[in-house]
C-alpha positions in Angstrom: 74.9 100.5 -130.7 75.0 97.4 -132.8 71.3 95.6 -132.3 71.7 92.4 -131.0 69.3 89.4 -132.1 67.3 88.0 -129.4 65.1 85.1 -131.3 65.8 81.8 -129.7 68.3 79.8 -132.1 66.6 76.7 -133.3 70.0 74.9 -133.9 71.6 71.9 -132.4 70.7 72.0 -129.2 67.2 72.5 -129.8 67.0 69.4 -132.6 68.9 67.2 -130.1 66.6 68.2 -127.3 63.2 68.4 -129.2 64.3 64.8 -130.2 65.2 63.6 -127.1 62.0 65.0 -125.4 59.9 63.1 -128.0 61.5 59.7 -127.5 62.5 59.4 -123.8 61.2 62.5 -121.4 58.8 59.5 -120.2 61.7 57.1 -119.8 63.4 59.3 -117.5 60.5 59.3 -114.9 61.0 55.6 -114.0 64.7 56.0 -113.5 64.6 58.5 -110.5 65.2 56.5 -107.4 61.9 56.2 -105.3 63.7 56.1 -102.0 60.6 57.0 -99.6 58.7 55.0 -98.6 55.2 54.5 -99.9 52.3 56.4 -97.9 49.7 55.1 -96.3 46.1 56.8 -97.4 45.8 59.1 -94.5 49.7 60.4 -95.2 48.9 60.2 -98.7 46.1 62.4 -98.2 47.9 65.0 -95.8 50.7 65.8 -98.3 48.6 66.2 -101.3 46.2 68.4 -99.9 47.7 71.6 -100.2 47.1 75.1 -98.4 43.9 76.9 -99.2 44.5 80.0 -101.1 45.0 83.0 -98.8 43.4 86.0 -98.6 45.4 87.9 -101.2 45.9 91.8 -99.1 46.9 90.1 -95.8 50.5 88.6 -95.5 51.0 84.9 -95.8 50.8 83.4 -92.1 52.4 80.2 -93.9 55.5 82.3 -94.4 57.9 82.6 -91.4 57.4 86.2 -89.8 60.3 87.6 -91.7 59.4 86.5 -95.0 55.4 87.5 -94.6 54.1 89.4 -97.6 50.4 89.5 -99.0 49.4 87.0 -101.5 48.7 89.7 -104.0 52.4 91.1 -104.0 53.9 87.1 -103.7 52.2 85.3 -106.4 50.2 85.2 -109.3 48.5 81.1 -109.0 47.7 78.5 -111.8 47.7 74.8 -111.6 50.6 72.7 -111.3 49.2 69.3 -112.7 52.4 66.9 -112.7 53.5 67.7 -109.9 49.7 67.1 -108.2 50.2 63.8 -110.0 53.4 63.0 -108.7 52.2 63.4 -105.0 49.0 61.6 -105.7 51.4 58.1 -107.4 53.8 58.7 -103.8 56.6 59.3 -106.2 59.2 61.6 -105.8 58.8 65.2 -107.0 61.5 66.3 -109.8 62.7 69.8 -110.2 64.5 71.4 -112.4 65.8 74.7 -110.6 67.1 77.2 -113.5 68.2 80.5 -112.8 72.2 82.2 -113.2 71.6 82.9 -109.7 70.0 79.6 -108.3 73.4 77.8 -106.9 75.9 80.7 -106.2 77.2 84.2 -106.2 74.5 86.1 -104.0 73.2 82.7 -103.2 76.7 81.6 -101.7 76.1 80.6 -98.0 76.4 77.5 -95.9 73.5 76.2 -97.1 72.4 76.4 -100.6 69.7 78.0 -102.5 69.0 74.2 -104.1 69.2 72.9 -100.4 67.1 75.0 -99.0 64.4 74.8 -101.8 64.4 71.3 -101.5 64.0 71.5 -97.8 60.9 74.4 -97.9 59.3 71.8 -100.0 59.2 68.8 -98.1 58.4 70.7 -95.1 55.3 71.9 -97.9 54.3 68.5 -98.2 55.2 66.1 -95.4 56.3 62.7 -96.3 57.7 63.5 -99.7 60.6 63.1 -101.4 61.3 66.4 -103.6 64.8 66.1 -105.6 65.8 69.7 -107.3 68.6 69.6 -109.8 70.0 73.6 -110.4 71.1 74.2 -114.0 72.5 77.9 -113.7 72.4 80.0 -117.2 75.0 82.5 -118.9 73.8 85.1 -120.8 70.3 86.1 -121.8 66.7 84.1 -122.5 67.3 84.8 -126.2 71.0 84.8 -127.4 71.2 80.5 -125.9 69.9 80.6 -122.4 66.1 79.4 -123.8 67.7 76.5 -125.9 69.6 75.4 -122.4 66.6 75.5 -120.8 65.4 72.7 -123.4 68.1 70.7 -123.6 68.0 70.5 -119.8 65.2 69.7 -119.3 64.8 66.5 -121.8 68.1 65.6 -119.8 66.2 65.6 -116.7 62.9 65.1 -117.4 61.5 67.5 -114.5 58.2 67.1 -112.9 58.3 71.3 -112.6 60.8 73.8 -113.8 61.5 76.7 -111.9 62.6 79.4 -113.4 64.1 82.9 -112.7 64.8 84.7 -115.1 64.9 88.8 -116.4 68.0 89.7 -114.3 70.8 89.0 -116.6 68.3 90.5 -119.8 67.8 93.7 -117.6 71.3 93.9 -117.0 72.5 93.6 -120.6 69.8 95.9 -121.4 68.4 93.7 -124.2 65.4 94.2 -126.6 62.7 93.6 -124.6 60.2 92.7 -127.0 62.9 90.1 -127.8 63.4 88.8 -124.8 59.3 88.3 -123.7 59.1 86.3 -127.4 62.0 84.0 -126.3 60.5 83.2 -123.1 56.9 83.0 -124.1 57.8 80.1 -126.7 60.2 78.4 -124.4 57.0 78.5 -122.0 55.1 77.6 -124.0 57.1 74.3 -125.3 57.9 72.9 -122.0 53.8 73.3 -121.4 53.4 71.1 -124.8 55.5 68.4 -123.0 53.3 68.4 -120.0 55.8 69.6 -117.6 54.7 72.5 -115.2 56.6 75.9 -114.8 56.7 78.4 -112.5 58.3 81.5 -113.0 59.8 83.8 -110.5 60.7 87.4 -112.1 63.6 89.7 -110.9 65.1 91.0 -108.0 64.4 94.3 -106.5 67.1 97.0 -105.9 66.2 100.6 -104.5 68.1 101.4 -107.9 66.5 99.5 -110.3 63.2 99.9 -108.8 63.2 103.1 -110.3 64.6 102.0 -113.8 61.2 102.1 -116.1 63.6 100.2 -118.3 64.1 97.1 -115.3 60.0 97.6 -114.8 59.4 96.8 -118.2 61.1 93.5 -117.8 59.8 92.3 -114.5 56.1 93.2 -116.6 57.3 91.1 -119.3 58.0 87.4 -117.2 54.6 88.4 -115.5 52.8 88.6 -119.2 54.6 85.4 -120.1 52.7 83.4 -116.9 50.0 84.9 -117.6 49.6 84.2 -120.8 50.5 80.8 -120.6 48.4 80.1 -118.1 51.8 79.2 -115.1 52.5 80.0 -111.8 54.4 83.5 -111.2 56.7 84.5 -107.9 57.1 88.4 -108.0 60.5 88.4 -106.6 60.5 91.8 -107.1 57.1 93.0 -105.6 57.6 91.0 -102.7 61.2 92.5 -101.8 60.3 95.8 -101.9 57.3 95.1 -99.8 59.8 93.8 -97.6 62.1 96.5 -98.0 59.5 99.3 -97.6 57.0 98.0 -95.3 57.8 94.3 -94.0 57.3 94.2 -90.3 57.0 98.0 -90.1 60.6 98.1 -90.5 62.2 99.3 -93.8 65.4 97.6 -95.1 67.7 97.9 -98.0 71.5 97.3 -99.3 72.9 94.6 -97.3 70.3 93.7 -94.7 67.7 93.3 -97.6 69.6 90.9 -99.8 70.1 89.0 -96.8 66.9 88.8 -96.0 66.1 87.9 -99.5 68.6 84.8 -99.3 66.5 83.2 -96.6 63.1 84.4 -98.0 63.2 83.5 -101.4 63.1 79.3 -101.1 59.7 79.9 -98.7 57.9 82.2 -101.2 58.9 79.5 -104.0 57.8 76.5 -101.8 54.7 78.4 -100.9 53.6 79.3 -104.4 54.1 75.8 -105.2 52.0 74.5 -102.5 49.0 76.7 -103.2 49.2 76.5 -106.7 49.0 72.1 -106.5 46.0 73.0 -104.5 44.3 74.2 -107.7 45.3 71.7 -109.8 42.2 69.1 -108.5 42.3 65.4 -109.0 42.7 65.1 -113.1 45.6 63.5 -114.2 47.9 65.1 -117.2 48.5 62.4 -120.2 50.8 59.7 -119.5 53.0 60.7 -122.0 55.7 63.5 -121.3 
């Protein structure tokens, strides 16, 4: 096979959005409508104090019974600074929701993946207004999907990007040294901007959970959190817990990507929510 190049292209995108990022990521805050109105201490206080971690081996009781998994196969926690700020100045939280999945095809219902994201976290933290743009990706992290990512996101100028990501890399069955370099730098930039991140790694498959290949990917977008020091959702740990174990009743095919249509907005809400719990009361630098 003819090797493919996965380095993330530092072309015009990237110049455009570096540049952009540099002058006016800042500027964009202020224009985002501040429709809510402002809270009053004790609200104020409610909606920024956020869940205490839970006990990682026991399923999630903040979860709806359906969705329950243990901590320790749901998330992997680190601070999430701006958007602790953001609660604490009563202004609305931005996100930027990335993922080729995020706003259709196996997310195509009544209500939206977006929608119900949104919705998960407001009920998260009462009183708030949380807006989440979706930007979904072609292609792979490193042949252009990376370089979107930027470009978005000094468009937008997100309190928190959310990103899942691997699927499309597993399924083109790309380098995946490659791959975990292209995501560990784009990480790594959007952290030099101040802007939090929170990854959310694969889907599981009975087929794929078997792949070493796939495996090798989901352990890739978990080194990349880690090593940058960001939240992580293990999508994929946490569907085949509920596929093999969840409520004592196995699922698969059909039933479980069902179930992982309605689940998946609560386990990103709920990582968010814990995760702004460990953020504390210092405030990232004003400038973005």
């Amino acid at each position: 096979m003819r090797p493919v190049v996965y380095r993330v292209v530092r072309g015009v995108a990237l110049a455009l959005a570096t540049a952009i990022v540099a002058a006016g990521v800042a500027g964009a805050k202020p224009a985002l409508a501040q429709t809510a109105a402002p809270l009053q201490d004790g609200a104020r206080e409610a909606a920024t104090a956020a869940p205490a971690v839970p006990a990682p081996e026991a399923p999630d009781a903040g979860l709806s019974p359906e969705c329950r998994v243990p901590g320790a196969k749901l998330y992997n926690l680190a601070p999430l600074r701006a958007v602790k700020a953001a609660l604490r100045d009563d202004r609305a939280i931005r996100v930027l929701l990335i993922g080729a999945s995020g706003g259709g095809g196996a997310f195509s219902s009544v209500i939206s993946y977006p929608v119900r994201l949104r919705t998960e976290l407001e009920k998260q933290f009462k009183g708030m207004e949380v807006e989440v743009i979706h930007r979904a990706l072609s292609g792979e992290v490193g042949t252009g999907a990376a370089d979107m990512v930027r470009t978005a996101t000094a468009e937008i100028g997100p309190d928190l990007v959310i990103w899942q990501v691997g699927t499309n890399d597993a399924l083109a069955r790309v380098d995946v040294d490659e791959f975990a370099e292209a995501l560990g730098e784009t990480v790594a930039w959007l952290k030099s901007h101040e802007i939090d991140v929170l990854l959310v790694d694969p889907q599981y498959t009975s087929t794929l959970g078997s792949d070493p290949y796939y495996a090798r990917v989901v352990q890739a977008v978990g080194t990349a959190a880690a090593r940058n020091g960001v939240p992580l959702v293990q999508r994929f740990e946490a569907m085949k817990y509920l596929a093999t174990s969840g409520g004592g009743a196995a699922v698969g095919g059909f039933a479980l990507n069902n179930l992982g249509k309605r689940c998946i907005a609560e386990h990103v809400a709920r990582a968010v929510a814990v995760a702004v719990g460990l953020a504390g009361d210092e405030t990232p630098p004003a400038s973005r």
